[in-house]
KERO-838467 format. One record per residue: residue in three letters; residue number from 0; x, z, y of N, C-alpha, C in turn. Coordinates in Angstrom, 2 decimals, padded with zeros to 5 digits, always signed. Atoms other than C-alpha are relative to their C-alpha. Layout:
BEGIN
> aa / i / n_X / n_Z / n_Y / ca_X / ca_Z / ca_Y / c_X / c_Z / c_Y
> ALA / NUM / X / Z / Y / X / Z / Y / X / Z / Y .
...
END
This chain:
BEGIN
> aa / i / n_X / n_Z / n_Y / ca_X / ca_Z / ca_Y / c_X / c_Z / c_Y
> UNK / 0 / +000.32 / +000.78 / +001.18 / +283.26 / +228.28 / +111.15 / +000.34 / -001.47 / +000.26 .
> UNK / 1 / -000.17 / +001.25 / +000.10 / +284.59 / +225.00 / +110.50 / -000.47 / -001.10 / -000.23 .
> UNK / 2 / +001.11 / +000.76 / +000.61 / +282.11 / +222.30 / +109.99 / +000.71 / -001.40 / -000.45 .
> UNK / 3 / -000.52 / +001.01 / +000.88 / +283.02 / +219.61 / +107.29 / -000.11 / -001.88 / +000.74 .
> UNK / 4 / +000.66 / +001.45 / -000.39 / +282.17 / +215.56 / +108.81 / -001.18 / -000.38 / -000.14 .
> UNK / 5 / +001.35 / -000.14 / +000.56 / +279.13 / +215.65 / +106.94 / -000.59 / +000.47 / +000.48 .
> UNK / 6 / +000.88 / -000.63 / -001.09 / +277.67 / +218.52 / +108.48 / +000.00 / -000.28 / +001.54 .
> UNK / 7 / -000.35 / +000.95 / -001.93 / +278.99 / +217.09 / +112.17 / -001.64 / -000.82 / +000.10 .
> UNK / 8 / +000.76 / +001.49 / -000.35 / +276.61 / +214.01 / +111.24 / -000.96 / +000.62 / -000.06 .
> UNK / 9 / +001.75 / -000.47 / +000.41 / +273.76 / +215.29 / +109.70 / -000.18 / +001.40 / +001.43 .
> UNK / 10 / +000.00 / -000.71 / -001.64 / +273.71 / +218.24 / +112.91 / -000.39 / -001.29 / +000.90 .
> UNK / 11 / -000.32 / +000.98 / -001.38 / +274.63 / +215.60 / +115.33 / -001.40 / -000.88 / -000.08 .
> UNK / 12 / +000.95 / +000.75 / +000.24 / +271.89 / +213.38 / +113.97 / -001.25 / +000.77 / +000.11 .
> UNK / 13 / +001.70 / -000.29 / -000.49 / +268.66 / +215.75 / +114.17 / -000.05 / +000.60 / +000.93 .
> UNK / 14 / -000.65 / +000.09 / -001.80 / +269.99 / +217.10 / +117.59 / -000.32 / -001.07 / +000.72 .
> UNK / 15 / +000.23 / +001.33 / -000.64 / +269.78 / +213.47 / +118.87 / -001.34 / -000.40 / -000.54 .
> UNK / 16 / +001.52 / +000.26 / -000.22 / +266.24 / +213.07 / +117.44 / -000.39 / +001.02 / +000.77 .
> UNK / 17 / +000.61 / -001.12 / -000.61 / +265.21 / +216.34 / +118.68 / -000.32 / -000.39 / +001.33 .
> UNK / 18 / -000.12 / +000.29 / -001.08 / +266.56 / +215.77 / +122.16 / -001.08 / -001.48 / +000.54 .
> UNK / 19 / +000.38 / +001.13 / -000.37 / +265.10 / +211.92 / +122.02 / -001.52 / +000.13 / +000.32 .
> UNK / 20 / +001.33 / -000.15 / +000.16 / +261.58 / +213.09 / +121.03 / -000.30 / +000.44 / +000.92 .
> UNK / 21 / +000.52 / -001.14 / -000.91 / +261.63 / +215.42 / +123.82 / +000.37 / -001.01 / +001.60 .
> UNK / 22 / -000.46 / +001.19 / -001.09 / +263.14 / +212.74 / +126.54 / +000.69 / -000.80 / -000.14 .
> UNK / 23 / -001.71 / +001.22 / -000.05 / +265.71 / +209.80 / +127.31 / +001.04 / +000.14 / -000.65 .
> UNK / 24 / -001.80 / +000.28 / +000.14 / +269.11 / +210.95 / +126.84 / -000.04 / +001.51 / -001.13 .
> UNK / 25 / -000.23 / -001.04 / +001.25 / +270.54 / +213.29 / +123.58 / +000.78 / +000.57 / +000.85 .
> UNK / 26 / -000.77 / -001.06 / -001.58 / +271.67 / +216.23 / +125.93 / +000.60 / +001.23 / -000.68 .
> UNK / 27 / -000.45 / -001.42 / +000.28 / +272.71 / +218.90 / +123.43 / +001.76 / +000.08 / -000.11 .
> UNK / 28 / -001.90 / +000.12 / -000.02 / +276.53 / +220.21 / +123.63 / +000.79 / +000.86 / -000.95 .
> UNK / 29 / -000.38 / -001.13 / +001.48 / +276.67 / +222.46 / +120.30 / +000.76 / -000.54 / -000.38 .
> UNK / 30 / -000.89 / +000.49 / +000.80 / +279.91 / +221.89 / +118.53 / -000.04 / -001.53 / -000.75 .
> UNK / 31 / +000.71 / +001.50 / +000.29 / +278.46 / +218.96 / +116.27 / -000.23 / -000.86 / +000.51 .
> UNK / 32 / +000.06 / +001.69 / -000.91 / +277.24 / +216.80 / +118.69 / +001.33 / -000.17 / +000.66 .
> UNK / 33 / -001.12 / -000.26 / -000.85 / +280.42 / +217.53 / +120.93 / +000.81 / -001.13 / -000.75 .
> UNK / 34 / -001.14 / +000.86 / +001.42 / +282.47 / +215.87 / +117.63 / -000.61 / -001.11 / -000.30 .
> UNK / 35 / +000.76 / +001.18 / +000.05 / +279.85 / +213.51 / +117.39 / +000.55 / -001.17 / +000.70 .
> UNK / 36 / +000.08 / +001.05 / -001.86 / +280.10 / +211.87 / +120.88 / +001.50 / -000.19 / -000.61 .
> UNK / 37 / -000.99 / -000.45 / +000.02 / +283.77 / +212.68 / +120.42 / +000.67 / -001.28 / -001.11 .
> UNK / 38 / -000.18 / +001.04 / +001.13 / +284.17 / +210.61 / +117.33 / -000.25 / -001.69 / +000.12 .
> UNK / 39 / +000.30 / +001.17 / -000.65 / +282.35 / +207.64 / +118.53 / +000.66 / -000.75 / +001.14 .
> UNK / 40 / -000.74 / +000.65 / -000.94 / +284.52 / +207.37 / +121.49 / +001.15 / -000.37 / -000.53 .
> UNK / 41 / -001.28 / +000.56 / +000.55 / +287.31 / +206.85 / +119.43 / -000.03 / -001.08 / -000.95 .
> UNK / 42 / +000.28 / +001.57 / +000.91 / +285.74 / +204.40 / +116.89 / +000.05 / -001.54 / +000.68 .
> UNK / 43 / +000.11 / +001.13 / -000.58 / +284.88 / +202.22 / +119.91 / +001.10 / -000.49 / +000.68 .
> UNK / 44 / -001.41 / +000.34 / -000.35 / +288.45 / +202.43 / +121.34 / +000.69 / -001.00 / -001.25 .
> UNK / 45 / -000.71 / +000.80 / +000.88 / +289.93 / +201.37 / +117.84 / -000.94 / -001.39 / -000.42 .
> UNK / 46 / +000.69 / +000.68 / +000.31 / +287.55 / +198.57 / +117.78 / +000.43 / -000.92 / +001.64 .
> UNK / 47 / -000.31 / +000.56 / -001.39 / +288.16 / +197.72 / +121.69 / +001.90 / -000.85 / -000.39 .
> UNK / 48 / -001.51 / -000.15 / +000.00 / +292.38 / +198.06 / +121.18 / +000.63 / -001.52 / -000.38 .
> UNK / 49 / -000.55 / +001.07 / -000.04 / +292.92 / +194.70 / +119.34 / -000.87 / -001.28 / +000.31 .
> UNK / 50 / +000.45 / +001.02 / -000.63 / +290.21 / +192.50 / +120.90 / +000.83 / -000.08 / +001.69 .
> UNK / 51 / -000.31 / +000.06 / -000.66 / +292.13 / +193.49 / +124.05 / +001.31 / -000.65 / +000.34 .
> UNK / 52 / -000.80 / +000.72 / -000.22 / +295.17 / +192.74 / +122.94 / +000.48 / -001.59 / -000.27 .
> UNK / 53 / +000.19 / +001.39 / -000.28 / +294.60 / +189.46 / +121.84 / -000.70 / -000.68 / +001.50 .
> UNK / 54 / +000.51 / +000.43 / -001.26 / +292.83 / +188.80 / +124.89 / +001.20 / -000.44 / +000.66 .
> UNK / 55 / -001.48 / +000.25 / -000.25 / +296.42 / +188.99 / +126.48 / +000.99 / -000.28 / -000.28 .
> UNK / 56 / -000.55 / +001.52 / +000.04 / +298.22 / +187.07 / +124.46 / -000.58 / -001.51 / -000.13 .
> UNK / 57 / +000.43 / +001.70 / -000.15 / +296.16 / +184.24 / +124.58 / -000.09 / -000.52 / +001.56 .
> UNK / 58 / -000.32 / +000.53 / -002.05 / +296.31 / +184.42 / +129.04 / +001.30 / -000.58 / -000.44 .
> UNK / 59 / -001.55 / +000.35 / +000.16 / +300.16 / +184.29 / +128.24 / -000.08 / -001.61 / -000.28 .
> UNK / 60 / -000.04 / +001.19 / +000.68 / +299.55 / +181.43 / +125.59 / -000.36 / -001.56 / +001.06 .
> UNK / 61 / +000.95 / +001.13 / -000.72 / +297.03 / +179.65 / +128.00 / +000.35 / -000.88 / +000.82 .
> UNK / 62 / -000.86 / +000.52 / -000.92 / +299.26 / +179.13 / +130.83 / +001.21 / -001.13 / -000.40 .
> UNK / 63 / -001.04 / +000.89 / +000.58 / +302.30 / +177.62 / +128.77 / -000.65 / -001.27 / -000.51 .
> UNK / 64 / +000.48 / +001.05 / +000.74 / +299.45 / +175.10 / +127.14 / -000.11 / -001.34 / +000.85 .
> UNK / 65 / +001.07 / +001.19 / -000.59 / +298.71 / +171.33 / +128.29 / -001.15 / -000.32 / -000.28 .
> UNK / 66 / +001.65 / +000.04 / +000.23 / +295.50 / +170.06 / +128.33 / +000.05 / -000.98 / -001.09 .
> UNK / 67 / +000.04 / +000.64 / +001.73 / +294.53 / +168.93 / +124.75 / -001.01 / +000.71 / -000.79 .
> UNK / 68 / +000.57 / -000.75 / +001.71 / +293.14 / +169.85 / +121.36 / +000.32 / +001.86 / -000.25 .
> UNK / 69 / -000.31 / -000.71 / +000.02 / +294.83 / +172.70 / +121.66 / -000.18 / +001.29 / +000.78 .
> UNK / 70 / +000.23 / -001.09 / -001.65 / +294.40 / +174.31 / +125.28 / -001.46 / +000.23 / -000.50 .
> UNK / 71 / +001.82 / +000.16 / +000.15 / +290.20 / +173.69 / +124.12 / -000.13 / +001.23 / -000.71 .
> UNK / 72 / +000.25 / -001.41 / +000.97 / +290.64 / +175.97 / +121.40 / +000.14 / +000.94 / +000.26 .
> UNK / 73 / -000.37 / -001.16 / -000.26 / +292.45 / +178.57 / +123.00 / -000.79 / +000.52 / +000.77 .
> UNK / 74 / +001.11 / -000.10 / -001.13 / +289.79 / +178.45 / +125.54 / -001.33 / +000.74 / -000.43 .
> UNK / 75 / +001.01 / -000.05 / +000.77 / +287.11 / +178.70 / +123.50 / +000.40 / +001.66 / -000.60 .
> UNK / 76 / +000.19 / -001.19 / +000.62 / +288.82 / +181.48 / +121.13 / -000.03 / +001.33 / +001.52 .
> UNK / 77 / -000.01 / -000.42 / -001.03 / +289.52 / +183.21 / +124.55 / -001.28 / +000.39 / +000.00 .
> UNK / 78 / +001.65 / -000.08 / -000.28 / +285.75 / +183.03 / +125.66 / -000.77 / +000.88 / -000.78 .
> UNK / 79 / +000.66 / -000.86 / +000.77 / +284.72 / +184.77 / +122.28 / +000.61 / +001.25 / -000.24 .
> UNK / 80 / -001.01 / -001.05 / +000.02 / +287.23 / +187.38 / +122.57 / -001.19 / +000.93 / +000.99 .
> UNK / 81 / +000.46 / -001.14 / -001.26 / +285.39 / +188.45 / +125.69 / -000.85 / +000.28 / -000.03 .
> UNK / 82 / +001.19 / -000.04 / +000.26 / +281.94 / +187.85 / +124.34 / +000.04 / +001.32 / -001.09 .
> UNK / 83 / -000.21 / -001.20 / +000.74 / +283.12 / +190.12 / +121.55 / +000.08 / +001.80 / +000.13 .
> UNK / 84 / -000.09 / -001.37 / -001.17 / +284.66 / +192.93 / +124.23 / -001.10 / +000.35 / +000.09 .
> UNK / 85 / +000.88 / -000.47 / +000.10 / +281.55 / +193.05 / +125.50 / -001.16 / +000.24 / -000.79 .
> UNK / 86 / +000.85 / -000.67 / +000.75 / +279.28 / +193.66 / +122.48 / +000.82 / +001.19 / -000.36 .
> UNK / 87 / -000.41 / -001.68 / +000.81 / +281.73 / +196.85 / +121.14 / -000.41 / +000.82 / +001.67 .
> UNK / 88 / +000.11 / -000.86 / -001.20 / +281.59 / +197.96 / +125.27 / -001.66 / +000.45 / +000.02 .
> UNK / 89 / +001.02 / -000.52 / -000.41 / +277.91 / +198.11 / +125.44 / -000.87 / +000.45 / -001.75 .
> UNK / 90 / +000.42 / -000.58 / +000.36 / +277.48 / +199.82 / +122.22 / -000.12 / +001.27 / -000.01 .
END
């Protein structure tokens, strides 16, 4: 049986209370959650993919810059790039 996105969530979702109520970590590996987890790792990749790659062109950029108005900013946007990284990493 093929289960629609909808049913994935709604599954996946009282599975992960179930499990929570009962301890720590959502531990079940029934189809649903499987696609669950599964799904989420890929949301947080396409969410990772272009904070990363800006990240690396602005090293590139950084190096070619003098120190100015300009280098500050890149610095700065730099800095929030990574502050950014890590809020999608530790969701």
């Amino acid at each position: 049986m093929s289960l629609t996105n909808k049913q994935v969530k709604e599954i996946a979702e009282a599975h992960m209370r179930r499990d929570l109520e009962s301890g720590p970590e959502w531990v079940c590996t029934c189809e649903a959650c499987l696609r669950a987890r599964s799904l989420t790792g890929i949301e947080k990749v396409l969410d990772i993919r272009p904070l990363v790659r800006e990240i690396g062109e602005l090293e590139d950029r950084l190096q070619a810059l003098s120190p100015g108005r300009e280098l500050d900013e890149a610095r700065r946007r730099y800095e929030a790039l990574h502050d950014a990284l890590a809020e999608v990493m530790a969701r």
